[in-house]
KEGUTOR-188272 format. One line per 5 residues: number of its first residue (from 1); their letters; for each residue x, z, y of N, C-alpha, C. Coordinates in pm, 1 decimal, padded with zeros to 6 digits, always signed. Layout:
! KEGUTOR-188272
NUM	a	X:Z:Y:X:Z:Y:X:Z:Y; ...
***
This chain:
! KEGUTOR-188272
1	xxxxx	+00083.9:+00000.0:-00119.6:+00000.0:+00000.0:+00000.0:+00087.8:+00000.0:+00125.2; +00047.9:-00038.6:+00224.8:+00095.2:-00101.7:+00324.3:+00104.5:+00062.5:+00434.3; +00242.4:+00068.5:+00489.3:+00223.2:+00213.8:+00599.8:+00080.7:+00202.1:+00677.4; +00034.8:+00311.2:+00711.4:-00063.6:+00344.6:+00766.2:-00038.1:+00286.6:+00916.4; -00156.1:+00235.0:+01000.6:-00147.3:+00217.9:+01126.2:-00129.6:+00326.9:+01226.7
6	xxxxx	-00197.8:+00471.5:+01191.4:-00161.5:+00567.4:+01250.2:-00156.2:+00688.8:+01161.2; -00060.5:+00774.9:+01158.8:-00015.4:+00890.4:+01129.9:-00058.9:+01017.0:+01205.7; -00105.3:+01099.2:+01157.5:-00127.1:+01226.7:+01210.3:-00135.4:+01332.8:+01108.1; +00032.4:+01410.3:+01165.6:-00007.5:+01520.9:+01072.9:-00007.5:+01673.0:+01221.2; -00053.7:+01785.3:+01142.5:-00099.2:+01877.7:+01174.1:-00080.1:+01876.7:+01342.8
11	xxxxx	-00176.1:+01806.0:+01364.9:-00224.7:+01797.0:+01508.1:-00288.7:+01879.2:+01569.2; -00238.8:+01998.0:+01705.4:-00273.0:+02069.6:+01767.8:-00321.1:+02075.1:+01899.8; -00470.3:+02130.4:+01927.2:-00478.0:+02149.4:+02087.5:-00518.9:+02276.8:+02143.1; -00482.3:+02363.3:+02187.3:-00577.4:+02448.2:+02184.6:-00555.4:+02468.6:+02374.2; -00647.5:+02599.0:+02407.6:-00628.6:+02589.8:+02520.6:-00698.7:+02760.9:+02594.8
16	xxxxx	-00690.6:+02778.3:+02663.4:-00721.0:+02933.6:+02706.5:-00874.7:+02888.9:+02806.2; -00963.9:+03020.8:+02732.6:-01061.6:+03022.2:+02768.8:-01119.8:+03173.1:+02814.7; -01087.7:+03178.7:+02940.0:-01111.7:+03372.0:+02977.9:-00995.5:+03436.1:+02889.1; -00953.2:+03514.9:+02804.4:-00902.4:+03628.8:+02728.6:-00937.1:+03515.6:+02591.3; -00993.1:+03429.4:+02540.2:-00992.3:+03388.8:+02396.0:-00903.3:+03243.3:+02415.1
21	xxxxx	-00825.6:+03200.9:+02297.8:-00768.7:+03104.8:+02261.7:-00851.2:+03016.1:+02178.9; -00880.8:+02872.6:+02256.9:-00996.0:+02783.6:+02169.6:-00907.3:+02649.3:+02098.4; -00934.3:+02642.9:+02034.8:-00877.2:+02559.3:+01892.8:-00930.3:+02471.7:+01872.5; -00916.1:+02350.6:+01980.5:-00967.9:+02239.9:+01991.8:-00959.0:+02154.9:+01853.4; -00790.1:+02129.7:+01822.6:-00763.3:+02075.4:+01730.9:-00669.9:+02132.1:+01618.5
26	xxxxx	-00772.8:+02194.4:+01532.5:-00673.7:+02331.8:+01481.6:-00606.9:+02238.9:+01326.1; -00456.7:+02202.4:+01359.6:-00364.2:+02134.5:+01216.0:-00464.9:+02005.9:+01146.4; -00468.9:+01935.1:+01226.8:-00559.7:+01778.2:+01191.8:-00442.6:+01716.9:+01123.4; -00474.1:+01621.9:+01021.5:-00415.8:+01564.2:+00974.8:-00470.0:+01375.0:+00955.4; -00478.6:+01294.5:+00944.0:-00502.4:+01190.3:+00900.9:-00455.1:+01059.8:+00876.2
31	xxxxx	-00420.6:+00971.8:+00803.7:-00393.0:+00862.4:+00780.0:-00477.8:+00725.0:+00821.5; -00492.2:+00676.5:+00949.7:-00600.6:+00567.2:+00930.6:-00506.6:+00411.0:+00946.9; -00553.5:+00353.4:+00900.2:-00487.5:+00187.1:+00824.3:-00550.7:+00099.4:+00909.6; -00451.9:+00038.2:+00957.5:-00514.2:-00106.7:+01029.9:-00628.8:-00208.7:+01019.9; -00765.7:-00189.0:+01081.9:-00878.4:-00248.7:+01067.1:-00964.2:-00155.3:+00992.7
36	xxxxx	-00910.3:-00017.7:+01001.0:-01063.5:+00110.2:+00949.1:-01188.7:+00079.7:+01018.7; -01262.7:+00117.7:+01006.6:-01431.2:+00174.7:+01100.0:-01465.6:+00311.5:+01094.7; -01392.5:+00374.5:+01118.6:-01461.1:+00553.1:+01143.6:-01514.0:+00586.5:+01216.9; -01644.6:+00668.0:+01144.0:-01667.5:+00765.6:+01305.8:-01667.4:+00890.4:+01220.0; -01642.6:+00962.7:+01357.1:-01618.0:+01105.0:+01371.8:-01783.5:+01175.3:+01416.5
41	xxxxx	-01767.8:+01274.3:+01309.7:-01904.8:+01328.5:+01330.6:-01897.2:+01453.0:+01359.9; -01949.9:+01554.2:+01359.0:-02003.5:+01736.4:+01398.1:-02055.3:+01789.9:+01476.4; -02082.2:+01875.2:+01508.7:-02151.9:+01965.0:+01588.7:-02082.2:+01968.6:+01760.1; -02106.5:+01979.1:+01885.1:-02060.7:+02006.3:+02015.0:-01982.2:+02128.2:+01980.8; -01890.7:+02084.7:+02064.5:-01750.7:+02145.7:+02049.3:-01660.6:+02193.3:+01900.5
46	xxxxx	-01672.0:+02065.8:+01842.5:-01590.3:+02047.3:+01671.2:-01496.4:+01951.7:+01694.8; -01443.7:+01927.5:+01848.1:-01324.5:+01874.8:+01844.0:-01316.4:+01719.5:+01824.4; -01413.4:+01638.7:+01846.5:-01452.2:+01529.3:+01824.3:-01389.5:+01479.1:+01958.9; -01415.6:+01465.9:+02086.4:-01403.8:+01400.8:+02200.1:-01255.0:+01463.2:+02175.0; -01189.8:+01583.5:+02141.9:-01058.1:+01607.4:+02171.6:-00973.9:+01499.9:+02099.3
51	xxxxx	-01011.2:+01487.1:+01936.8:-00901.2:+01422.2:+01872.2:-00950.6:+01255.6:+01908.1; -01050.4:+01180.8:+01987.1:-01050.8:+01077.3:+02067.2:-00987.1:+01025.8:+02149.8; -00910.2:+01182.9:+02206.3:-00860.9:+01196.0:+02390.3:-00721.4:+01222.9:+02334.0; -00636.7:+01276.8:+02204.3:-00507.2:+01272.9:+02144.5:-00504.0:+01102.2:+02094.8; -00577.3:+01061.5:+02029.2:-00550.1:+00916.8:+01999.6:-00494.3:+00849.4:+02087.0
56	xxxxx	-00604.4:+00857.3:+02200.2:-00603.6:+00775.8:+02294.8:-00475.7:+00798.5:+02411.9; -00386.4:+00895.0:+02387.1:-00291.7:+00907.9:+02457.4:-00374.1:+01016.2:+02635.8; -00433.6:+01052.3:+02597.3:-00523.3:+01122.6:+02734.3:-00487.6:+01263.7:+02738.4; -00494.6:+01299.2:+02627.1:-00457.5:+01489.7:+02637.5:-00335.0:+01478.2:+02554.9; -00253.3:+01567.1:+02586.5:-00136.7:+01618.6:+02531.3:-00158.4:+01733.6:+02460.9
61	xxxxx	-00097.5:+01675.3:+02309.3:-00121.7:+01802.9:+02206.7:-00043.4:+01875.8:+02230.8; -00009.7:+02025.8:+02169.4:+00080.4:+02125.4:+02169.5:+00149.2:+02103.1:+02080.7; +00100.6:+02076.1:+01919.8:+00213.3:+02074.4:+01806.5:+00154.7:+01924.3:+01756.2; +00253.9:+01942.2:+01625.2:+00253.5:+01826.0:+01551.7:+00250.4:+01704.1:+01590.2; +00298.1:+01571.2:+01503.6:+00295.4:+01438.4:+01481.9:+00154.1:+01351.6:+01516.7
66	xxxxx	+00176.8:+01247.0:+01602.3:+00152.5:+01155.5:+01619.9:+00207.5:+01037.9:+01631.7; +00178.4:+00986.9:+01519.5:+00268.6:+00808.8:+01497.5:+00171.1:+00684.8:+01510.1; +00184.1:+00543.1:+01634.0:+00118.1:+00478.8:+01607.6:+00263.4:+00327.6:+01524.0; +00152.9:+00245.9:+01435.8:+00280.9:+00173.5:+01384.6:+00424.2:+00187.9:+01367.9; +00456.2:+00311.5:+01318.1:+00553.2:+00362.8:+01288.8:+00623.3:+00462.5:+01404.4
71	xxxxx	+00571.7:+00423.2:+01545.2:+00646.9:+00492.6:+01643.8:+00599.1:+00623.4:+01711.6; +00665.2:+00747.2:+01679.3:+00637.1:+00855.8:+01729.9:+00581.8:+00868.9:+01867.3; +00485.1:+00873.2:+01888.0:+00417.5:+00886.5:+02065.3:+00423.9:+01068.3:+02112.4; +00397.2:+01192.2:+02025.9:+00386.6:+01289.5:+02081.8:+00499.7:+01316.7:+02153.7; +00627.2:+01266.4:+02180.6:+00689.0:+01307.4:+02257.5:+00754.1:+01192.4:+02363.4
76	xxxxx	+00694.6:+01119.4:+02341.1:+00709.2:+01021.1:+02490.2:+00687.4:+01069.7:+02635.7; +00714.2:+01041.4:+02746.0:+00729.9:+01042.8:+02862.6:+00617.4:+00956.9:+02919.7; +00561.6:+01022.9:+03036.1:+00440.4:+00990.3:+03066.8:+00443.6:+00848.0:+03096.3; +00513.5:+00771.0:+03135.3:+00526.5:+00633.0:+03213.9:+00484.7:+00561.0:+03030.9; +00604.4:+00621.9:+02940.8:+00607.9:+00501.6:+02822.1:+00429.9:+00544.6:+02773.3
81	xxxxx	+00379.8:+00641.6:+02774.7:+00237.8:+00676.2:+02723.1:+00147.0:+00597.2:+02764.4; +00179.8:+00600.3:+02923.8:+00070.3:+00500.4:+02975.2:+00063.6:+00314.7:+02961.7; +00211.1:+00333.9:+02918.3:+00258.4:+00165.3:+02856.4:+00137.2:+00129.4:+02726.4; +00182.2:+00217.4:+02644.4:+00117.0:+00252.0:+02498.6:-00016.5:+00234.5:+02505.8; -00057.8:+00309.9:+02608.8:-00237.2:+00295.2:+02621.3:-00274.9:+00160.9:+02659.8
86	xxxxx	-00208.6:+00053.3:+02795.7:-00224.8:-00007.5:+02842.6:-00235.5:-00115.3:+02717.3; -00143.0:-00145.5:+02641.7:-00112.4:-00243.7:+02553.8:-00202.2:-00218.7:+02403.1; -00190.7:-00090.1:+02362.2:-00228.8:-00095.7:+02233.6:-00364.7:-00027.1:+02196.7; -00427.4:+00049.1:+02317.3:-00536.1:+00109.1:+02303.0:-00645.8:+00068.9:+02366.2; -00776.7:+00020.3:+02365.5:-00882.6:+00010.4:+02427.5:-01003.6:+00111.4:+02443.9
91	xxxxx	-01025.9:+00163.4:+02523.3:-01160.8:+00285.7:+02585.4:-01288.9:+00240.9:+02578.3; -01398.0:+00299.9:+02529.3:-01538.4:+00275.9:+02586.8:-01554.6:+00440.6:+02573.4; -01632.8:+00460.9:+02702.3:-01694.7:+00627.3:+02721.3:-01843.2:+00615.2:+02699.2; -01934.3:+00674.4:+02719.4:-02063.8:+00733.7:+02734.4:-02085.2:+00689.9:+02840.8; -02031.7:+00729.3:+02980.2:-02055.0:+00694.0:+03098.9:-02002.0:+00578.9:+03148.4
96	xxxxx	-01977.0:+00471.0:+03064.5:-01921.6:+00369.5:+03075.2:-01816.7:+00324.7:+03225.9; -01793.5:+00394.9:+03317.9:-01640.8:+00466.4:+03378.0:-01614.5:+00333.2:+03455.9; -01684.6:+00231.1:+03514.3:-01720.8:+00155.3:+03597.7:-01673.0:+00148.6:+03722.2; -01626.3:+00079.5:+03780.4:-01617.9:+00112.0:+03937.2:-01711.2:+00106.2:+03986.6; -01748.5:+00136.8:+04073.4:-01923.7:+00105.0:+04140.2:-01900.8:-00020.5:+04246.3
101	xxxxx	-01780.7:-00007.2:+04303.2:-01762.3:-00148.8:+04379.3:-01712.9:-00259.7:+04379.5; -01699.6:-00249.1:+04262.7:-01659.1:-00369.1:+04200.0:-01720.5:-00437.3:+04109.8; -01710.8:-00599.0:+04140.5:-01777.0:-00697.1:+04020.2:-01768.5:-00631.2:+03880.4; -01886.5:-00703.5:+03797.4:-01808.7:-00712.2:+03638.5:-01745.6:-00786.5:+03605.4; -01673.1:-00891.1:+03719.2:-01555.4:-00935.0:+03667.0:-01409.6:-00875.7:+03692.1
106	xxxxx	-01411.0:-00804.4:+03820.9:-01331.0:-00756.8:+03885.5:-01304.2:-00580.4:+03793.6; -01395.9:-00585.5:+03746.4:-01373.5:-00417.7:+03655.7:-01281.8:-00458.8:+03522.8; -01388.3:-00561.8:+03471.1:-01305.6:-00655.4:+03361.2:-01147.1:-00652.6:+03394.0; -01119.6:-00736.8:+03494.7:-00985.8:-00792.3:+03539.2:-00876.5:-00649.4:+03526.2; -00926.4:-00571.0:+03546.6:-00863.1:-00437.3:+03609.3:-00676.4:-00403.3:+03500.5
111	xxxxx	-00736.9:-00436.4:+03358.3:-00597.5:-00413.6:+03301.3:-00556.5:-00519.0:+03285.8; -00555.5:-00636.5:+03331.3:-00491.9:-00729.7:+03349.2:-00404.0:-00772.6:+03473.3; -00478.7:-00740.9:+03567.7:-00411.8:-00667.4:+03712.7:-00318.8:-00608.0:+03712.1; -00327.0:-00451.6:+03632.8:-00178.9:-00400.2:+03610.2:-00067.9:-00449.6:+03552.5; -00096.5:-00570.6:+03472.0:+00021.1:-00618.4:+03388.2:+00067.9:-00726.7:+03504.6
116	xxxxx	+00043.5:-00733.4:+03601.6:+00058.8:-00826.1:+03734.3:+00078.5:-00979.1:+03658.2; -00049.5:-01025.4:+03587.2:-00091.5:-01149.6:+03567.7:-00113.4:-01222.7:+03658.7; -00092.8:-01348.9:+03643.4:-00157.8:-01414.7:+03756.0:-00289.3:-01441.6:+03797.0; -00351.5:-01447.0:+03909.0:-00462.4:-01470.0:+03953.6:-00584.2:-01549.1:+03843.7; -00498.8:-01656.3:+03839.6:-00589.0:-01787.1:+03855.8:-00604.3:-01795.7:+03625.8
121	xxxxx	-00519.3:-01706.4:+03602.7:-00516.3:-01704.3:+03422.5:-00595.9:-01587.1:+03410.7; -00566.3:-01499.4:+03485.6:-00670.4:-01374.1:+03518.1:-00796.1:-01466.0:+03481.7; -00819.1:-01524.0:+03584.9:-01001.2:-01537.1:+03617.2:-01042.4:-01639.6:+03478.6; -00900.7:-01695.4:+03411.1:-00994.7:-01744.5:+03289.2:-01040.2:-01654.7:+03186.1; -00942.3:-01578.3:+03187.5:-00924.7:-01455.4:+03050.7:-01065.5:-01403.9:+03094.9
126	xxxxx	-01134.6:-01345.5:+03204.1:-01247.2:-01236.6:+03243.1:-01366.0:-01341.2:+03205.8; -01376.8:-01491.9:+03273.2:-01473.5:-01560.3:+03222.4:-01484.3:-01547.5:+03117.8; -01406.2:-01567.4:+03001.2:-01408.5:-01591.4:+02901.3:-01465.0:-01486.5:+02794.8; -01411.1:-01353.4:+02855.6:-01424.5:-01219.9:+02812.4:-01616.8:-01205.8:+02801.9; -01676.3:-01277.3:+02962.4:-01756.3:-01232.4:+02997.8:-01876.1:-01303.4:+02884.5
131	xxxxx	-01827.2:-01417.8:+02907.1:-01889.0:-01526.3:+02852.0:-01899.6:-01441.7:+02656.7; -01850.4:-01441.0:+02618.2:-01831.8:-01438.3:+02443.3:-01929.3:-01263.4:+02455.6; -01948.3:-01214.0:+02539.0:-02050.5:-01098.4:+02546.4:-02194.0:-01111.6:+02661.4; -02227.5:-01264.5:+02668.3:-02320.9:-01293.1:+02648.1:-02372.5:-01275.5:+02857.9; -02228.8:-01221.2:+02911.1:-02258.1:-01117.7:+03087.8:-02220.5:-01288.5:+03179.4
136	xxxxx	-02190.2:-01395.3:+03138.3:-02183.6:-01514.1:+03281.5:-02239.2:-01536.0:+03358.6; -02363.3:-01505.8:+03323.7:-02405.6:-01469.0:+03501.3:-02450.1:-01348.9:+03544.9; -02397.4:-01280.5:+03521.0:-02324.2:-01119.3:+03549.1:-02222.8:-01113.4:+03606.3; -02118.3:-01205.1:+03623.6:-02009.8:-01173.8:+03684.5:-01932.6:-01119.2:+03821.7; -02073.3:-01159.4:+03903.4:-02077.2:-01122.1:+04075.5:-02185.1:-00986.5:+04036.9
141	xxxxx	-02198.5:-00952.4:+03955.4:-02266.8:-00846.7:+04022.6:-02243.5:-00684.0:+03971.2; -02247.8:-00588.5:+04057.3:-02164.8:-00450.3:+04059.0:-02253.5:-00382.0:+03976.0; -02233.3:-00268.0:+03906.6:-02289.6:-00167.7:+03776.6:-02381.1:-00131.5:+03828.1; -02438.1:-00058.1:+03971.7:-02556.9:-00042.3:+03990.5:-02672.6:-00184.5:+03981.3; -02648.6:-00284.0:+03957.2:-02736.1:-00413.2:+03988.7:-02737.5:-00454.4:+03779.0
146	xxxxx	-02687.2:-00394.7:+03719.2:-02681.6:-00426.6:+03561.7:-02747.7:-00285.2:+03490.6; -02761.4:-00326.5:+03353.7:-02864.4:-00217.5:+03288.6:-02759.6:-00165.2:+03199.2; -02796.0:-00036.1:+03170.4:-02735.3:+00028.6:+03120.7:-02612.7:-00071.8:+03002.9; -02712.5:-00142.8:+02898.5:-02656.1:-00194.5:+02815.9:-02556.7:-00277.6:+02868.6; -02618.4:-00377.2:+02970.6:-02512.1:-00488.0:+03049.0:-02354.8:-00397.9:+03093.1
151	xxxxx	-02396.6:-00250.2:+03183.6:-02282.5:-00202.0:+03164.8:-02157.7:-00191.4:+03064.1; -02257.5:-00120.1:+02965.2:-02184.6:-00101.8:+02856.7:-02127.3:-00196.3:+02798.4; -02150.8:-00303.3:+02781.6:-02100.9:-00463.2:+02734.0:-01977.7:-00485.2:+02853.6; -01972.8:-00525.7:+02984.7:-01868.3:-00472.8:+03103.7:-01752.9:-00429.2:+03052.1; -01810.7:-00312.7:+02944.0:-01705.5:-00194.7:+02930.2:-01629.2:-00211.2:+02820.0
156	xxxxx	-01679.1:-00283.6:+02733.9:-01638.4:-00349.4:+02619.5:-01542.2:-00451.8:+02616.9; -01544.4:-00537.9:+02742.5:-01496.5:-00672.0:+02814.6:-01355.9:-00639.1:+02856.0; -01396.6:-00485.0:+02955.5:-01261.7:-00437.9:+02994.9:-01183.2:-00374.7:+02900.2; -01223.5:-00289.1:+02789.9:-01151.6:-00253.6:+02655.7:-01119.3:-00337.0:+02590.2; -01145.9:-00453.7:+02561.5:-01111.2:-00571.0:+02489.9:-01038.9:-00668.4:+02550.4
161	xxxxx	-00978.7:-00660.1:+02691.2:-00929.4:-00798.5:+02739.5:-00791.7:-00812.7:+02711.1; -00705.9:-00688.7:+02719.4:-00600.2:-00697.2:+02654.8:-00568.4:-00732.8:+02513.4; -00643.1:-00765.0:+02394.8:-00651.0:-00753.2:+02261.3:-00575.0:-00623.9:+02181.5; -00591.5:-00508.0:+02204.1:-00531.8:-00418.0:+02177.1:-00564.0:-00393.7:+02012.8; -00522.1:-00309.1:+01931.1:-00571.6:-00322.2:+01828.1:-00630.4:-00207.8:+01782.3
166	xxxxx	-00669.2:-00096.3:+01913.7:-00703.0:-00013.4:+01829.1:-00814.0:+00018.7:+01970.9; -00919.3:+00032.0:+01910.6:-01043.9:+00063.5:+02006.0:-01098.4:+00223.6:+01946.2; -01118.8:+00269.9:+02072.1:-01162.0:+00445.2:+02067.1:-01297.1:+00405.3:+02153.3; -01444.0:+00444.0:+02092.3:-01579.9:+00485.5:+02171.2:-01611.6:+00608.5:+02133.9; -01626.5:+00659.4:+02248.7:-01635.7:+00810.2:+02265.7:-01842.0:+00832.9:+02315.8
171	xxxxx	-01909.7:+00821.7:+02186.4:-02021.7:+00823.3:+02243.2:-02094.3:+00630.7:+02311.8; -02056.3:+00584.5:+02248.3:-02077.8:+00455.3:+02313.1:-02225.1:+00417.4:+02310.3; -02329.6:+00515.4:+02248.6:-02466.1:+00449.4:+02275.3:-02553.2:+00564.6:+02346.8; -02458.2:+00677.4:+02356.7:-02489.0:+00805.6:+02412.8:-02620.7:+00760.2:+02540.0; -02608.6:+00722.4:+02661.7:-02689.0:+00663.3:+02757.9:-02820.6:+00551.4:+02728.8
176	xxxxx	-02784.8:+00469.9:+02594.1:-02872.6:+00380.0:+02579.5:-02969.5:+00357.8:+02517.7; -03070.2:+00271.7:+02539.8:-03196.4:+00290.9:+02504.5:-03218.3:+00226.8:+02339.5; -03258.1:+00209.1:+02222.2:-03234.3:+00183.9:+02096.2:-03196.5:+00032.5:+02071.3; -03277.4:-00051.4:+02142.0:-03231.8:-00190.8:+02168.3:-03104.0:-00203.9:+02229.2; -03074.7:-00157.5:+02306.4:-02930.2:-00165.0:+02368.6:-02866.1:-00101.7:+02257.2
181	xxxxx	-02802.3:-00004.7:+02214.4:-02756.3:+00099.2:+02092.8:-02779.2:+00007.8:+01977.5; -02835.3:-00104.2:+01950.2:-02840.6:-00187.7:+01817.3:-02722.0:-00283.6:+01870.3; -02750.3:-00325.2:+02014.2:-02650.8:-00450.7:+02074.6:-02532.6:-00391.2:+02073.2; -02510.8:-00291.1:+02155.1:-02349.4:-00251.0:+02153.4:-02296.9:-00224.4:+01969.7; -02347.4:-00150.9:+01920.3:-02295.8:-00127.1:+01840.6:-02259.3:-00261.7:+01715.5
186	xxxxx	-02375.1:-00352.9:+01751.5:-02333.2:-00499.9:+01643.2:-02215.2:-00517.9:+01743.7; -02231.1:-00571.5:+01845.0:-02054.4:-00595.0:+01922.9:-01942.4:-00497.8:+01857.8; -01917.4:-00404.3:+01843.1:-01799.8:-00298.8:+01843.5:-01802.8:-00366.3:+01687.4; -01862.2:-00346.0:+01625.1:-01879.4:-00399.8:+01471.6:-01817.5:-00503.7:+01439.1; -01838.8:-00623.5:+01533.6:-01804.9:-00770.3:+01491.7:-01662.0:-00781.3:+01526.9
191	xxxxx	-01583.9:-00688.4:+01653.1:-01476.3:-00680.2:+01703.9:-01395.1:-00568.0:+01581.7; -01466.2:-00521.4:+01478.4:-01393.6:-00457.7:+01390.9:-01390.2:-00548.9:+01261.5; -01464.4:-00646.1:+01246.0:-01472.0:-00793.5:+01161.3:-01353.3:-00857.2:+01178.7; -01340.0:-00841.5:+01326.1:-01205.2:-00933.7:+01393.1:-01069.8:-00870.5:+01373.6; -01041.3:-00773.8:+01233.4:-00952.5:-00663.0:+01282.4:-00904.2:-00554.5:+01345.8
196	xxxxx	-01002.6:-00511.9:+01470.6:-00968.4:-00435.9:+01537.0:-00981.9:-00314.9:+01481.3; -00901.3:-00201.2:+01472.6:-00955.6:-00076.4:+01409.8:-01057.0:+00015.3:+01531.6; -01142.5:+00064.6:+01483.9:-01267.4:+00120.1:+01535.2:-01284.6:+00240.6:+01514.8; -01298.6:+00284.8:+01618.0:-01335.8:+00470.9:+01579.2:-01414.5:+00497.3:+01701.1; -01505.7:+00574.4:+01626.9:-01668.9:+00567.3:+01710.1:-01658.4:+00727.8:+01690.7
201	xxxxx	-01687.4:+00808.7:+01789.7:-01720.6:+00914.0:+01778.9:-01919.8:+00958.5:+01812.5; -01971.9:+00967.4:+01761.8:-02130.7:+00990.3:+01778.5:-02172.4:+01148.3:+01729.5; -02301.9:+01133.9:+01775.8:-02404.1:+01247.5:+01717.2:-02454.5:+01183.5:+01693.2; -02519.0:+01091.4:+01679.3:-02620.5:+01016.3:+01605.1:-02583.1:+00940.6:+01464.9; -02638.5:+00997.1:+01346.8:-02568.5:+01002.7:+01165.3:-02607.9:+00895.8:+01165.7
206	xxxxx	-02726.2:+00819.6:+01185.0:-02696.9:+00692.4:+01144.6:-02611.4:+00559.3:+01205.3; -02602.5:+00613.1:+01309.7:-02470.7:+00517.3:+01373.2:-02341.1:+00547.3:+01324.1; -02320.0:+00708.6:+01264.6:-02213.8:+00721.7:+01167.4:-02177.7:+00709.4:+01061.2; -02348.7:+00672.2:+00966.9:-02336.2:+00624.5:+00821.0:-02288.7:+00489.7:+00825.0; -02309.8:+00440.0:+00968.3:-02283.3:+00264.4:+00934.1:-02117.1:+00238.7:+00866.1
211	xxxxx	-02022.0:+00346.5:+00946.5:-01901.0:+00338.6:+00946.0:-01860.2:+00300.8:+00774.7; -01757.5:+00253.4:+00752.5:-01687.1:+00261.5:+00586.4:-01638.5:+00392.5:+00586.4; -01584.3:+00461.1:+00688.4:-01517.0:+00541.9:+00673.3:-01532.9:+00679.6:+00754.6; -01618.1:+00796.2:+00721.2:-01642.9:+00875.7:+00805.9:-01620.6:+01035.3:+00792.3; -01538.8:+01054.8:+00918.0:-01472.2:+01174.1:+00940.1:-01575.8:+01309.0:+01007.2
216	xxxxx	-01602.8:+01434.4:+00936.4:-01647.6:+01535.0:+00980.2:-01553.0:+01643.1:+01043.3; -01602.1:+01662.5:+01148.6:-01510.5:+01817.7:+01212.5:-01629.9:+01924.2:+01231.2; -01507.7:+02081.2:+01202.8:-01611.6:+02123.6:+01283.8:-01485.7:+02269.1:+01318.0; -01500.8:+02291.2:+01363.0:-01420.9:+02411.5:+01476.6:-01261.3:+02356.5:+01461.0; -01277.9:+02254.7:+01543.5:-01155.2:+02197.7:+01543.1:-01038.5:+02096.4:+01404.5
221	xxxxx	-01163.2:+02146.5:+01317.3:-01079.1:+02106.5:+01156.5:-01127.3:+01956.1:+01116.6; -01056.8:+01909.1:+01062.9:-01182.4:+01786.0:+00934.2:-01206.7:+01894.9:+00848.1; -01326.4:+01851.1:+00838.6:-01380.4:+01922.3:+00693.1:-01449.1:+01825.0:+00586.2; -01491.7:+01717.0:+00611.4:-01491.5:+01603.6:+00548.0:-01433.2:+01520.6:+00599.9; -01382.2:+01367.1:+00483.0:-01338.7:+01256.7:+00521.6:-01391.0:+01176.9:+00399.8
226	xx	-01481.6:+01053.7:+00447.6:-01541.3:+01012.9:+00351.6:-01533.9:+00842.6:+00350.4; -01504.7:+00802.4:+00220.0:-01499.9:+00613.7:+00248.3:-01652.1:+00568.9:+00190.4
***
């Protein structure tokens, strides 16, 4: 079998709360392989959004290993972390994290911007982005003027324009109405068809039974891991 795409052994977060010590991520461990579908399931506050926000290079653990494709990230330096995220990780939130003044093409564009692309390859990559999620004539217009779902698709556009290979949704149908929550989630699906590895964090079990592969926490632990 082929090395794992990401490594995690006894992964720690904890953090001070009044006089008690909370144990976000109390000695996580996991192996997930290039092109998984997990979601992460449990109860509010079982450490779900935390080990989303360690993947994703967002919170800094206290102990243990984190390896993506062989390369140790827990002890990188903030500049190379944010390299790491830029290139190899893609975001969708709950609150789908929008600019408000800006196009959905111009939100799109946004990590492509930082890689100081050019303009004019820019504006094909975002059409194109926009176009294959169904938003082209969406493109002039700002998140308050789009529906929840249209957002959320936006958000998908901008997580996906880099081709990163590893996509984190943290709650991705959390806001939406069941028709929308069927759409996003066939998208994230078909982009995990395409290879991408997928990890969906939800409360909602049947958006977590869909997964092949699904991870339970609960006070910071896995307590199941199921294919």
């Amino acid at each position: 079998m082929t090395d794992p795409f990401i490594t995690l052994r006894d992964i720690c977060r904890h953090f001070q709360v009044g006089d008690e010590t909370v144990h976000a991520l109390d000695h996580v461990s996991l192996d997930i392989h290039a092109g998984d579908y997990i979601s992460v399931m449990g109860p509010s506050g079982s450490g779900k959004s935390t080990l989303l926000n360690a993947l994703g290079l967002l919170d800094q653990t206290n102990a243990g290993s984190y390896r993506l494709e062989g390369r140790e990230l827990t002890t990188l330096p903030e500049e190379q972390r944010a390299q790491v995220r830029r290139e190899k990780i893609g975001f969708i939130f709950q609150s789908f994290h929008l600019i408000p003044r800006l196009s959905a093409a111009d939100n799109v564009a946004l990590p492509l911007v930082l890689t100081g692309m050019p303009a004019a390859v820019r504006k094909t990559k975002v059409q194109q982005a926009l176009a294959g999620l169904g938003l082209q004539d969406r493109a002039d217009h700002r998140p308050a003027q789009l529906s929840g779902g249209q957002q959320q698709r936006v958000a998908i556009a901008r997580a996906t324009i880099m081709q990163a290979p590893l996509l984190l949704a943290d709650e991705p149908t959390g806001n939406l109405d069941s028709h929308s929550s069927a759409e996003v989630i066939r998208i994230l699906e078909a982009l995990n068809a395409q290879g991408i590895t997928l990890i969906v964090v939800t409360h909602d079990t049947d958006i977590g039974k869909r997964a092949r592969r699904q991870v339970r926490m609960v006070d910071g632990k896995v307590v199941a891991d199921e294919h």
